[in-house]
DOLUMMAR-982281 format. One record per atom (N, C-alpha, C): z, y, x. Coordinates in pm, whole numbers, plus 32768, in hexadecimal, padded with zeros to 4 digits. Atoms other than C-alpha are relative to their C-alpha. Layout:
! DOLUMMAR-982281
ZYX
...
! end
This chain:
! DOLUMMAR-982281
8035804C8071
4A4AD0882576
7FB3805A7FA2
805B7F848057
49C4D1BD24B1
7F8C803F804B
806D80187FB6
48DBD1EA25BC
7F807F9D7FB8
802F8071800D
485ED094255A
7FA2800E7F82
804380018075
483FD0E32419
7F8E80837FD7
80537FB87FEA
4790D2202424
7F4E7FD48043
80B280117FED
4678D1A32505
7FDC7F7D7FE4
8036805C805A
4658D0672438
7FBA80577F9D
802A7FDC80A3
4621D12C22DA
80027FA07FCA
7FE0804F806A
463ED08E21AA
7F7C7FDD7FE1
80B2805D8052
44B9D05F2166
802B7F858072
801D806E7F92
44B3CFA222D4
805D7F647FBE
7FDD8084801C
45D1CEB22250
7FE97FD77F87
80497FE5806D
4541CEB72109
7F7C7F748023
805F80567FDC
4410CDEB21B0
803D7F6F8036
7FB080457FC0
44F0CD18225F
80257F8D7F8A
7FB68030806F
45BACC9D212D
7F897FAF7FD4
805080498066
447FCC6C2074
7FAA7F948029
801E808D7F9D
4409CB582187
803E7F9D7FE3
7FB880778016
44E9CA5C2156
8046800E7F68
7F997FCC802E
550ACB331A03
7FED809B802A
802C7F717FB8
54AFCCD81A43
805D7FFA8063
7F877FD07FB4
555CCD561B61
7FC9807C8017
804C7F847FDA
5565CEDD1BE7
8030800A808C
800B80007F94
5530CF031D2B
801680948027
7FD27F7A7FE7
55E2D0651D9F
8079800C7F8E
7F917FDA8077
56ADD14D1CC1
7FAC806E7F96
80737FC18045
5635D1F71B7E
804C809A7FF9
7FDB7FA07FED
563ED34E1B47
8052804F7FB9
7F677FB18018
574BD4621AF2
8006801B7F55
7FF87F9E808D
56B9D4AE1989
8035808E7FFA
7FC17F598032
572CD5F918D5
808C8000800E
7F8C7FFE801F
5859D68418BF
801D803C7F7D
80297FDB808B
583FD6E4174D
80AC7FE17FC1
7F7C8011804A
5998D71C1656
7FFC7F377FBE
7FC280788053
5A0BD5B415BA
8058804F7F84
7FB880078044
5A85D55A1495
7FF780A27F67
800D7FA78058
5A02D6BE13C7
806A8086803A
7F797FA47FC4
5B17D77714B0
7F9C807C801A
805D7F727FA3
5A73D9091555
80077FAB805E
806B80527F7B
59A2D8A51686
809D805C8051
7F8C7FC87F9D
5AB9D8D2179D
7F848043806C
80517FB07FAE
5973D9831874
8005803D7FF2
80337F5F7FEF
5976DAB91808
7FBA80537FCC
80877FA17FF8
582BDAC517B9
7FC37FF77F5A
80618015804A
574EDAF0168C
7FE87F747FCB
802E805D7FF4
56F4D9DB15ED
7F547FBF801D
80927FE37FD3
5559D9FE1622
80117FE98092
7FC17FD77F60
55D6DA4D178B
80257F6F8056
7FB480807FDB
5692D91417CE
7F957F6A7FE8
8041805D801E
5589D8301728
7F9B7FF68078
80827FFD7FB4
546CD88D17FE
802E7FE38091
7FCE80167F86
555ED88A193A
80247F577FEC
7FA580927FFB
55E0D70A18D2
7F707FD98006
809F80438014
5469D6A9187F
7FA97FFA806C
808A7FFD7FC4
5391D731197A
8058801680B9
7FCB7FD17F4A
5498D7971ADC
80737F718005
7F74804D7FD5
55EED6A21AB6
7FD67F7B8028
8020806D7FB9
552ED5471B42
80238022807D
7FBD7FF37F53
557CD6011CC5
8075806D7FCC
7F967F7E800C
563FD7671C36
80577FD77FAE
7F9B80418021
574FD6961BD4
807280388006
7FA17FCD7FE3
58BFD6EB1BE1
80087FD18095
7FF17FFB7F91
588CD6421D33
7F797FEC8035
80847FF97FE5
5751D67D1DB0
7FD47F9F8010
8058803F7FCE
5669D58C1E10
7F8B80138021
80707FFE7FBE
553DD51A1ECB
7FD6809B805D
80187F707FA0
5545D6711FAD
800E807A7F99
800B7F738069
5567D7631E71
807B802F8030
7FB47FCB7FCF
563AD86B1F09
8071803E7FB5
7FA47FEE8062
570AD8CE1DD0
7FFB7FC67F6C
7FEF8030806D
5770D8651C85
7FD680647FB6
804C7FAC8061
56CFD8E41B4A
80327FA77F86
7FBE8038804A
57E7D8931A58
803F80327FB0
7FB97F9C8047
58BCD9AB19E2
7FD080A98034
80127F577FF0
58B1DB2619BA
804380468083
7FD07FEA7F85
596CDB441AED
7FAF7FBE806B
804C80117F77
588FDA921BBB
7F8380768001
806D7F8E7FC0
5767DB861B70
803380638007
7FC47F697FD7
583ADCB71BB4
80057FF08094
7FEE80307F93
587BDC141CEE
7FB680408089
806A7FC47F7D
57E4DCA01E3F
7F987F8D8034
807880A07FFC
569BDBA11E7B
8028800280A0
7FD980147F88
568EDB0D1FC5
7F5A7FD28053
807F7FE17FCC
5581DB8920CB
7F9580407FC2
80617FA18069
54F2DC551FC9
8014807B8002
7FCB7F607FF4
54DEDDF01FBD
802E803A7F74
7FDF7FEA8093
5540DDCF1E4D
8077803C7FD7
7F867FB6802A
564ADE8F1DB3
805A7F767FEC
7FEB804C8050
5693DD3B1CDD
7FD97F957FE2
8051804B7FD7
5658DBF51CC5
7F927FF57F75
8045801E807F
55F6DC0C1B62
7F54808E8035
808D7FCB7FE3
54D4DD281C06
7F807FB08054
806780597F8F
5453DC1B1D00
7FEB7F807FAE
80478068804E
5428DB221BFF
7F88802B7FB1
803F7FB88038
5382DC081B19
7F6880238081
80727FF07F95
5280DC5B1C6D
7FC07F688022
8019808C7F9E
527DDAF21CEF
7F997FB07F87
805E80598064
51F6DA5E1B56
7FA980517FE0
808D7FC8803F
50FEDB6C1B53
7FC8800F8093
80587FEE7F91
509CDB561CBF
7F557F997FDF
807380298033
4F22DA9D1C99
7FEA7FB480A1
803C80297F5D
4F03DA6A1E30
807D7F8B800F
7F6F80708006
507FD99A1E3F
802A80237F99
7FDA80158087
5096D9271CCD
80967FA07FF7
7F7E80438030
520CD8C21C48
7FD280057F84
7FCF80837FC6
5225D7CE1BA0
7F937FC98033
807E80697FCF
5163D6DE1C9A
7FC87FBD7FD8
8078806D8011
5039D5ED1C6E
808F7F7E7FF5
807A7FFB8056
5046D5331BAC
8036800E7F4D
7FF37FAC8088
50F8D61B1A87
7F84806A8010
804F7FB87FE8
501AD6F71A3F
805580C87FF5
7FC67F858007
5057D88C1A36
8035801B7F74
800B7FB68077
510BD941193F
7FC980177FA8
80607FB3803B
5071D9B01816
801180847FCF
7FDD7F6D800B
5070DAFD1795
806680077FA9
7F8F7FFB8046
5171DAEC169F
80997FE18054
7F99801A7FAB
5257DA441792
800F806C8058
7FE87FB07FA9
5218DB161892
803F80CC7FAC
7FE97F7D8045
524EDC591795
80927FF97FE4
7F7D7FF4803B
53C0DBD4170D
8039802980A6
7FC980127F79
5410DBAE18AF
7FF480C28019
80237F817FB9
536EDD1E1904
804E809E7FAF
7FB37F988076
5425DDE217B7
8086800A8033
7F6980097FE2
5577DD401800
8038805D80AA
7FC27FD47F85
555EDD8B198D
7FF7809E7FE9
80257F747FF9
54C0DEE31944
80BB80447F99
7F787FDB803D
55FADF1E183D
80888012802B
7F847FFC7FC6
56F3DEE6193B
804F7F8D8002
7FC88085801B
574CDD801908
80797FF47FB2
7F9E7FC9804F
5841DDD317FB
80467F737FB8
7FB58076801D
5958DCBA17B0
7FFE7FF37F64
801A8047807E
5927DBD51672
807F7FAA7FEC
7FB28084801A
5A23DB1715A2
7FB77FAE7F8D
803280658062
5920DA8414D2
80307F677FED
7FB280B78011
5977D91D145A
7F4D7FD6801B
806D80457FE7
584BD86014F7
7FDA7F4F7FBB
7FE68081802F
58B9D7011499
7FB17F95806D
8046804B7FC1
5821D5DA1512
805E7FC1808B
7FA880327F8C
586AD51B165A
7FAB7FF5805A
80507FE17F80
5793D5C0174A
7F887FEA7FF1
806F8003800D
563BD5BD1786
7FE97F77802C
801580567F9E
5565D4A9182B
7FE7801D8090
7FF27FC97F66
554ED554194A
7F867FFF805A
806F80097FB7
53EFD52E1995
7FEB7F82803E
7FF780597FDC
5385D4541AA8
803B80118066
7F9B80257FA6
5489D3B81B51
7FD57FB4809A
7FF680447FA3
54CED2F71C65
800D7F637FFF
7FE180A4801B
5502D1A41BD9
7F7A7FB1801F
807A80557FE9
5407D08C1C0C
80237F597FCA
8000809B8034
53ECCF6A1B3F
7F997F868023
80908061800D
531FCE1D1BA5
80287F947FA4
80008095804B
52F5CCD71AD4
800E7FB8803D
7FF580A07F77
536FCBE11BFB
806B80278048
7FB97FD27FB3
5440CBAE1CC7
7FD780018097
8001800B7F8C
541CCC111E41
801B7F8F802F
7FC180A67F87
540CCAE71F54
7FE080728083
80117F6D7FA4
5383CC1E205B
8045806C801C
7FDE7F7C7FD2
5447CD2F2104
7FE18026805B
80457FAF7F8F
5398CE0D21E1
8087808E8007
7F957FA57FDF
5495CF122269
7FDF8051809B
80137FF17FAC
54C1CFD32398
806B7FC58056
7F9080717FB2
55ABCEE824C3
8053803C8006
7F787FD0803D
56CBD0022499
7FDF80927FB5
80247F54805B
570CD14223BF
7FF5802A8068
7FDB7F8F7FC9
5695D26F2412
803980677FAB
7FAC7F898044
575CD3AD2416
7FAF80548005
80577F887FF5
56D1D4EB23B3
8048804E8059
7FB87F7F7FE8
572FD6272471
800B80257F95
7FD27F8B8082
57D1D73023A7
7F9D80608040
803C7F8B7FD1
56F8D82E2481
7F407FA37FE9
808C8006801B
5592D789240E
7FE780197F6C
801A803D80A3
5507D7D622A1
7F8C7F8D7FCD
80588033800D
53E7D6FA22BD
7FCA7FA7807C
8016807C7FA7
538ED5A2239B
7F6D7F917FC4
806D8065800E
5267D4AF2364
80147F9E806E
7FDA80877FC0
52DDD3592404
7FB77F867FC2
802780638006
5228D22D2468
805B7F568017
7FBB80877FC5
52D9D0C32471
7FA87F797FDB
8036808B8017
5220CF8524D3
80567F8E7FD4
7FB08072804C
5292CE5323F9
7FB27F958013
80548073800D
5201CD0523FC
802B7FA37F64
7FBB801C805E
520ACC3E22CB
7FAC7F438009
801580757FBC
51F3CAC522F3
7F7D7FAC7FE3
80A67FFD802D
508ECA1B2301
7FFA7F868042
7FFD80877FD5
50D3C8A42370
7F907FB47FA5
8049803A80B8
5043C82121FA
7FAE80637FEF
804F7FB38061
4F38C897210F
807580367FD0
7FAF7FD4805D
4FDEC97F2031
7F98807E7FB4
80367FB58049
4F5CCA7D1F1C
8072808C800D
7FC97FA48035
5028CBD71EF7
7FBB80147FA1
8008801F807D
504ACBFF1D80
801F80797FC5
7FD67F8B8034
5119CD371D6B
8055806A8092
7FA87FB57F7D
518ACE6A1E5E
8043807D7FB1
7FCC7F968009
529DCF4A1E25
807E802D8058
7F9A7FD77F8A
5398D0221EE0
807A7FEB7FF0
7F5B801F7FFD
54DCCFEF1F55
802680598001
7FAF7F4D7FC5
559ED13B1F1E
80887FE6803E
7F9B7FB57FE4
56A6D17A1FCF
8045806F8012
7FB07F81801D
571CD2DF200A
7FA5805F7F99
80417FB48034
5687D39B1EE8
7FFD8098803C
80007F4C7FB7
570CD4F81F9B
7F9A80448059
80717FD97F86
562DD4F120AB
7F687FDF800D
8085805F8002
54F6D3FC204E
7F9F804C7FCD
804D7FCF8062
53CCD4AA1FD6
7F677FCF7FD3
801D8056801E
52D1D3B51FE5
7FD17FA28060
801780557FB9
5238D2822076
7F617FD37FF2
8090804D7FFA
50ECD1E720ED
80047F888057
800380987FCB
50ACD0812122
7F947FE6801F
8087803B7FCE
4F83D01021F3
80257F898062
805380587FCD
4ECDCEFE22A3
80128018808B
80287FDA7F87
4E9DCEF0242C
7FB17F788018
803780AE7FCF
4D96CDED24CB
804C7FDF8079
7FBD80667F72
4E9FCDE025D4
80938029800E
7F6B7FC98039
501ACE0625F7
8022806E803F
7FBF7F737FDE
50C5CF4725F9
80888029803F
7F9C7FEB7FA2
51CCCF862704
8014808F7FC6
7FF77F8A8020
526FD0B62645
80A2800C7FD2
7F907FF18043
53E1D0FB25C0
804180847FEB
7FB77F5A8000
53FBD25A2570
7FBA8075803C
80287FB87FA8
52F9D2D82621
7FBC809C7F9E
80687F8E8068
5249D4402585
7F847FD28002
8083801D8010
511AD4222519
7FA2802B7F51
80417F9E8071
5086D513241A
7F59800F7FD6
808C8018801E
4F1CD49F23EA
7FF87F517FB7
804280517FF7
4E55D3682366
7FD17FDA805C
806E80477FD1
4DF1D279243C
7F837FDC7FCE
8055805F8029
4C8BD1F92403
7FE27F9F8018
8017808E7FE1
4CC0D0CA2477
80697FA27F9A
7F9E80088057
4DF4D0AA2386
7FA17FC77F71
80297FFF80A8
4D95D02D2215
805E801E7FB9
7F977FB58074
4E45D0E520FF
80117F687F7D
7FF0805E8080
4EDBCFC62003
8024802B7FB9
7FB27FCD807C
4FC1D08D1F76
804A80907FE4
7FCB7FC17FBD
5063D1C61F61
8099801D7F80
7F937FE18034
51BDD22E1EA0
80168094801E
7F857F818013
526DD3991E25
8038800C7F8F
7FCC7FEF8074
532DD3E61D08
7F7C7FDB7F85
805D800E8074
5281D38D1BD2
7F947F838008
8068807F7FCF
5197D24C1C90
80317FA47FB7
7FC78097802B
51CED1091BBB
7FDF7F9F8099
7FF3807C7FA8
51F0CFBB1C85
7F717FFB7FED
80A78044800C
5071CF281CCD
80097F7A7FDB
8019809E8022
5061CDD51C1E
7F787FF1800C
80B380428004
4EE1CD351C53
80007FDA7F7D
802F80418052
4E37CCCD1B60
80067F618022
800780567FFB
4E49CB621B09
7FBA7F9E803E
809A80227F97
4D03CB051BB2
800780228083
80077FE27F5B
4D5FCB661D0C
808180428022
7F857FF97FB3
4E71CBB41E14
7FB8803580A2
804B7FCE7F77
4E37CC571F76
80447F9B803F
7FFE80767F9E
4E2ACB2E2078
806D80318056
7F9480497F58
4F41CADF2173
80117F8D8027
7FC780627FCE
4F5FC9EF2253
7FC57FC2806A
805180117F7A
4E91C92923A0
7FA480687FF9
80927FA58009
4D4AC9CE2359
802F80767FEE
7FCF7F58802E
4DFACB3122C4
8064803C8045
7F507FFD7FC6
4F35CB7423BD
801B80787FC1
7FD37FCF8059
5012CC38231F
8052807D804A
7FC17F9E7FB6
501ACD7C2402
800F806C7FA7
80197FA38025
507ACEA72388
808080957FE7
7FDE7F917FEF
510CCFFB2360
803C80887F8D
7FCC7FD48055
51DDD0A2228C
802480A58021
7FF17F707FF4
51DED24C2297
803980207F98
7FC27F8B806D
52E8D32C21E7
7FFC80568031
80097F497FE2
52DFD47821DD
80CC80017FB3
7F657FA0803A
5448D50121CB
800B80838002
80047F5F8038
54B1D64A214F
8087800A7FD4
7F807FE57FCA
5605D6E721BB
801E80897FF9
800D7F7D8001
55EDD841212D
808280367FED
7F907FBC802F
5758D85B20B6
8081800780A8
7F857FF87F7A
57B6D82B2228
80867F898004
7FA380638027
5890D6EC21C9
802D7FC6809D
7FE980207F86
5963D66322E4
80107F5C8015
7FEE807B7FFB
5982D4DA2358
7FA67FBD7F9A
804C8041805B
587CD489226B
7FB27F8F8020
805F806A7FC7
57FBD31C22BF
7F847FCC7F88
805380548066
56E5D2332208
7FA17FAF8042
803B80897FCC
5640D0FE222F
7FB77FA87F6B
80548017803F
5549D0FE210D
7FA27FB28045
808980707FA4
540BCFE92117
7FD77FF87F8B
8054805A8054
533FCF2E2050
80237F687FDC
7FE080808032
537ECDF11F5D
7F727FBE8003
807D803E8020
5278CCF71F3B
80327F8F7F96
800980A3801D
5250CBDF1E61
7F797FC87FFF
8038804F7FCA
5195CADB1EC2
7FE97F587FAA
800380A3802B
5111C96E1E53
7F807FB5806B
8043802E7F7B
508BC8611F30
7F657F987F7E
806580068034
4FBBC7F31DD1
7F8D805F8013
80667F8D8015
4E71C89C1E02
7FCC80207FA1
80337F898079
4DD3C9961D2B
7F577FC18023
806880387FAB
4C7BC9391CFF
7F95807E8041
803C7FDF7FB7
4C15CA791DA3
805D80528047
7FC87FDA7F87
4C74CB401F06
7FE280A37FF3
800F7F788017
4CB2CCA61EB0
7FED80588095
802F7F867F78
4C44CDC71FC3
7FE180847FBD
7FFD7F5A7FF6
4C3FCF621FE7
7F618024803B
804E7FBF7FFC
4B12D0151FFD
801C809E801C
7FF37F83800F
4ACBD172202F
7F8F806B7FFF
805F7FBC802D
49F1D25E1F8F
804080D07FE1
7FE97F727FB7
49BFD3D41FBD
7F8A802A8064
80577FE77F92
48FCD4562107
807680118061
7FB17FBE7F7E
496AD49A2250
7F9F80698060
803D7FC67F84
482BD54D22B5
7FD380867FBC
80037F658068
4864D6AE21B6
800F8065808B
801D7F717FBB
4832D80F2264
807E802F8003
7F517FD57FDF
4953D89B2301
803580767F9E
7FA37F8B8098
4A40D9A62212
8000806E8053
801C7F697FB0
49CCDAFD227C
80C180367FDC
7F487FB4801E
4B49DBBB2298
7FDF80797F7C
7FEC7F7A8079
4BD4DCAA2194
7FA67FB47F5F
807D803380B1
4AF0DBD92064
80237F8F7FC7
7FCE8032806B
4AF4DB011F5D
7F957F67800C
808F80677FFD
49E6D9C31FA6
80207F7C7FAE
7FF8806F8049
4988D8A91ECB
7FA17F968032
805F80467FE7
48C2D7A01F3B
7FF77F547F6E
7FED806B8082
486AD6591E5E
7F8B7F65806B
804F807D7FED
4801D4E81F15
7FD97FB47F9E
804D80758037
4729D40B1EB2
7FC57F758027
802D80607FA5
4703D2A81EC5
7FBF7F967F6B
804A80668030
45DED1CC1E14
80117F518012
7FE180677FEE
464ED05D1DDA
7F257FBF7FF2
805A80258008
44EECFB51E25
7FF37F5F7FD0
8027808B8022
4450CE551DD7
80177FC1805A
7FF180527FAC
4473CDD51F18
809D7FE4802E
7F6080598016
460ACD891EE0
80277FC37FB5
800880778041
45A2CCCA1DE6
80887F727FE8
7FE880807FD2
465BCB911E91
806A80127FD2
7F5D7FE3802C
47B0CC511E69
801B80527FBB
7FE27FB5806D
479ACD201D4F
7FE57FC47F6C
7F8D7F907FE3
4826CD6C1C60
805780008026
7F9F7FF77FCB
496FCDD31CB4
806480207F7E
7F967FD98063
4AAACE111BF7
806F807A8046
7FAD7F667F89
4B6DCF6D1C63
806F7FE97F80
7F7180008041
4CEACF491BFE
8054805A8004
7FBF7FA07FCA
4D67D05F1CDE
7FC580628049
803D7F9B7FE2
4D1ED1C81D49
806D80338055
7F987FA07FBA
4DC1D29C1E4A
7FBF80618046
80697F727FE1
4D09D3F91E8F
806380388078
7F947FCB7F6A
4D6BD47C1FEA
7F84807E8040
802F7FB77FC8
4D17D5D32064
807780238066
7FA87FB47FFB
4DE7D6B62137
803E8089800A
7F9E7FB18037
4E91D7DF2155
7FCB80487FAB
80497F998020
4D6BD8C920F4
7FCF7FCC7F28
803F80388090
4D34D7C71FA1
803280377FAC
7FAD7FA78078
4D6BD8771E42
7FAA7FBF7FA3
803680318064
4C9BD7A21D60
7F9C7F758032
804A805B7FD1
4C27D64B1D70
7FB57FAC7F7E
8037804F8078
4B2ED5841C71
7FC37F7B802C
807480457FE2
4A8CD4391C98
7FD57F927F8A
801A803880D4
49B2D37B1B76
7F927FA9805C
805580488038
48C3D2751B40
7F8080247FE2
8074800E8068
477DD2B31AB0
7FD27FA57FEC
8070806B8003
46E2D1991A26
7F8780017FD2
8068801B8033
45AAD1151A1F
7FBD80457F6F
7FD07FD880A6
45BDD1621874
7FDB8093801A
7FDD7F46803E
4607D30E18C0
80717FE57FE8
7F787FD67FC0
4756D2AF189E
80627FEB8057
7FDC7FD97F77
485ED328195E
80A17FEA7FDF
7F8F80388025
499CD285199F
806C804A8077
7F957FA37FB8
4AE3D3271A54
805A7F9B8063
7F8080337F8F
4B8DD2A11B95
809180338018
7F6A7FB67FE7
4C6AD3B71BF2
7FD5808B7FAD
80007F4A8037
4C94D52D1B6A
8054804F8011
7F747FD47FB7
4D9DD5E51C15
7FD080B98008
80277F5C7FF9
4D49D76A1BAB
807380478047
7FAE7FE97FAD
4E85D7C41C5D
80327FB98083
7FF8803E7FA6
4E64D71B1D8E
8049804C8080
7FA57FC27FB3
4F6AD7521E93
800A7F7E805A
801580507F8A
4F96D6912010
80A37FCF7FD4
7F6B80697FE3
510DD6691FEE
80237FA07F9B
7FBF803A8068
5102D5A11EB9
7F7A7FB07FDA
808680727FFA
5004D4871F08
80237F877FA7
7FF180758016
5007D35C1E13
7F967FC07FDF
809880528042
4F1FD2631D7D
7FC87FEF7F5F
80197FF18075
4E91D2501C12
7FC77F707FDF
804D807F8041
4E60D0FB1B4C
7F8A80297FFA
808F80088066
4CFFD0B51AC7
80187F807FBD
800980438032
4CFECFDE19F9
7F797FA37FC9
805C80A3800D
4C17CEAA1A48
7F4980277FE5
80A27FCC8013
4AC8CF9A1A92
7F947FA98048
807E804C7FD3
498BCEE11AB7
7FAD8062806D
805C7FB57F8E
48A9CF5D1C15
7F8D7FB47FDD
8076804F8051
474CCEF71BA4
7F8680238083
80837FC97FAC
4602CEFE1C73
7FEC805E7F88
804C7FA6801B
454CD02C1C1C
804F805E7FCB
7F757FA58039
46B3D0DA1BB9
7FCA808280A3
80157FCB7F77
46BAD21F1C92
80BA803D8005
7F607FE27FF8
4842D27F1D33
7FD080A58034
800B7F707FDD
486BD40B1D3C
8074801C8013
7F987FF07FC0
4994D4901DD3
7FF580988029
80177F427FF7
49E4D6381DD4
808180238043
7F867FC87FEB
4AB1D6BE1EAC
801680B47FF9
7FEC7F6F7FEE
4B4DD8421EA2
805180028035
7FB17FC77F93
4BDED8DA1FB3
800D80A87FF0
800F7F8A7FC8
4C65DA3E1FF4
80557FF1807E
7FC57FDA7F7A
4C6ADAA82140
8015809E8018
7F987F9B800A
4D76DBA7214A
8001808B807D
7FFE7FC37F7B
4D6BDBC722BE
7F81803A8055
806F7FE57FDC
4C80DC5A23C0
7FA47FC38051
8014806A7FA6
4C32DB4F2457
7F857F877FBA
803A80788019
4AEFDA49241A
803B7F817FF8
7FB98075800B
4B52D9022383
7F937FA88007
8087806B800C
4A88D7BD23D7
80667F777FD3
7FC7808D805A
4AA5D6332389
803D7FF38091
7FCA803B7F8D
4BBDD58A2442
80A17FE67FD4
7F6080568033
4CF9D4D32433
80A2805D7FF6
7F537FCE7FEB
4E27D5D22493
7FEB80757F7A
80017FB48051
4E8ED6BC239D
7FB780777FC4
802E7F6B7FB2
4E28D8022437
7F2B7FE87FAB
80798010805F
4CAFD74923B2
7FEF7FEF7F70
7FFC80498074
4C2ED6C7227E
7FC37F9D7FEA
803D80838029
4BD4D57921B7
7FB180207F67
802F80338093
4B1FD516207A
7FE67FA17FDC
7FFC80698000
4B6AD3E6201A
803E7FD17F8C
7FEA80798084
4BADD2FC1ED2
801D7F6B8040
800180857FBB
4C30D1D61F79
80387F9A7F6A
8010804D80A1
4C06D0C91E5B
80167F6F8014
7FC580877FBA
4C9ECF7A1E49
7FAC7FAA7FA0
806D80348082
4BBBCE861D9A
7FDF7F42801B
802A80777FDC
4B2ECD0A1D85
7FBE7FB87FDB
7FED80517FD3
4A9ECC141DEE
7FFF804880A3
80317FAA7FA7
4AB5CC771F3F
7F967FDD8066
808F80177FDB
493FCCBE1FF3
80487FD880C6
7FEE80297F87
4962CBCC2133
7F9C7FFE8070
80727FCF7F8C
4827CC2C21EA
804A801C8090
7FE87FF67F82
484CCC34237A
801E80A28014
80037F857FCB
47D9CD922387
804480597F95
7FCA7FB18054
4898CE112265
80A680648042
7F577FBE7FD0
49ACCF2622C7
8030803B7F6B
7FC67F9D8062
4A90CFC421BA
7F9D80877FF6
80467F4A7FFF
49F8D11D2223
7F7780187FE2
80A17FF58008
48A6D0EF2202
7FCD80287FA0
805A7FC98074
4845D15520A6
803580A17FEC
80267F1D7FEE
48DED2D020F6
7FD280228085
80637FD57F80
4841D2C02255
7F6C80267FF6
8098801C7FFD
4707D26321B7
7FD980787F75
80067FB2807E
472CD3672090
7FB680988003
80667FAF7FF7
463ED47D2055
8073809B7FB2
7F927FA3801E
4759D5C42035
7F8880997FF5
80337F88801E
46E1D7021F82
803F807E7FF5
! end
């Protein structure tokens, strides 16, 4: 199908066209562990120390870890601690390396890095020797950053799941699993809102929800790439809110839309945990009132950028000109962003320019990292003829090895896959086509 769209181009279909009660869904997260009540912080630590650890690490470095974080980052005894798979003296030295690394940034997308002050109380204390505090901290913990919780405004009638748990090994730290789901498509129906089902926070580290135009015979299988035949609806990790639509539209299910599709977690098993099962999915809610418009994914970016010479640092930047001749189905409304490179990605931007000179923001992910893929509201952006979509990706390639475009890891992508509506029903329209057809610099 990317074939297709490639030797279509976007001018060719371009001509074409212009012819004719709350509920929370999971569990929320661990918060701080901060003194109560005005009592000394039972951590240990500093109080500076303790804040920045409840604020910016304790959403996974919990007293019990979560989402794949391999230790807790809670008391003065845990960073004395010996780290795990690390050559660190300490764990409090491999934190101190890990929030000033720049290539694999802690905390993940989409906190942003440290700042220098933070990072200075963290680098004094470890450099000092991590020296025990009975300060009185007070309070009742931090917020803990972002958690794991997930709130929607509805209630689920949809569960997408996989047909039984799986178990992790204790001898894998890292899995990427596919499971085909079907979700029922007798009736019209609108999806209204998608969010995840957590089940084992220990092991889960995140999830991607796509599309198939045909059903997926899968339950566990590996599978560590993007399909491009897949559509990205949604994706989930720590810190992702639920996706509610906008009022004006719902993504179609039902005769005409079947409701194949494919649910990928990445699990992450670094602490070596034993019997660890899970049988995380996806909620939907759903209404069989229609919306009066049919939301759809796009995807903007390129796919036809110059391969990543090894050992360097490359930036490229697509470009894609909304012309007059989409007229029929523009504008558009962009609700949702989800920037997808991989491994080699370390900075991702993508904007707007309008017509006007100005310039409006999709995504901005200056610490862009593969294991910690989610999606970014927009909030209700207008796509205009004569708007132009720019999209930057940065890559370092570490290794010695040439990197080109292509679906498995080992390659790379550049892609803004953008959820938006009304959606453009042209024959020859593919998702891919406006970064196939994109002019990459």
């Amino acid at each position: 199908m990317l074939l297709h769209a490639r030797t279509l181009g976007f001018a060719g279909l371009l001509v074409a066209l212009g012819c004719t009660e709350d509920v929370t869904s999971g569990t929320g997260g661990a918060g701080g562990a901060g003194g109560a009540g005005g009592a000394p912080s039972a951590s240990g630590l500093p109080c500076d120390v303790q804040e920045i650890l409840e604020q910016r690490c304790q959403s996974c470095h919990s007293a019990s870890p979560k989402f794949g974080a391999p230790m807790p980052l809670v008391t003065r005894a845990d960073l004395l601690a010996a780290p795990v798979a690390n050559s660190a003296a300490t764990v409090g030295e491999a934190t101190v390396a890990r929030v000033s690394d720049t290539a694999s940034p802690m905390p993940p997308p989409p906190s942003l890095p440290l700042d220098a002050a933070e990072l200075a109380v963290l680098e004094n204390y470890v450099a000092a020797g991590m020296p025990a505090s009975d300060e009185n901290c007070g309070g009742e913990g931090g917020a803990g950053g972002a958690g794991g919780g997930v709130t929607v405004n509805c209630v689920p009638d949809i569960s997408l799941k996989p047909a039984t748990p799986f178990e992790m090994p204790a001898d894998e730290a890292d899995l990427y699993l596919c499971f085909g789901v079907e979700a029922p498509s007798d009736i019209a129906r609108h999806i209204t809102a998608i969010a995840p089902k957590i089940d084992n926070e220990k092991i889960l580290h995140h999830i991607l929800f796509l599309q198939s135009p045909e059903p997926v015979i899968a339950n566990g299988e590996p599978c560590n790439f993007v399909n491009l035949d897949w559509k990205l609806v949604y994706a989930w990790g720590p810190g992702t809110p639920a996706l509610e639509l906008p009022q004006e539209a719902g993504f179609p299910l039902g005769p005409n839309d079947p409701g194949h599709y494919v649910i990928q977690i990445h699990y992450n098993n670094v602490q070596g945990l034993v019997g660890e099962t899970d049988a995380s999915g996806i909620d939907l809610c759903t209404t069989t009132e229609l919306r009066p418009n049919d939301a759809d994914v796009v995807a903007f970016g390129g796919t036809q950028f110059a391969p990543l010479p090894p050992n360097a640092t490359t930036e490229t930047t697509c470009s894609l000109d909304v012309p007059a001749t989409v007229e029929p189905f523009f504008p558009v409304t962009i609700f949702q962003s989800w920037p997808h490179m991989h491994q080699l990605g370390r900075k991702f931007e993508s904007v707007i320019e309008k017509s006007d000179g100005s310039v409006v923001t999709l995504a901005d992910v200056p610490n862009y990292d593969f294991e910690y893929q989610i999606t970014y509201p927009n909030d209700n952006i207008k796509l205009e003829v004569g708007d132009t979509v720019r999209t930057t990706c940065t890559w370092e390639n570490t290794t010695s090895e040439t990197a080109n475009f292509g679906e498995d890891t080992a390659d790379e992508m550049c892609f803004n896959f953008v959820s938006y509506y009304p959606r453009v029903t042209a024959s020859q329209w593919h998702w891919l086509l406006p970064s196939a057809s994109a002019d990459c610099q």
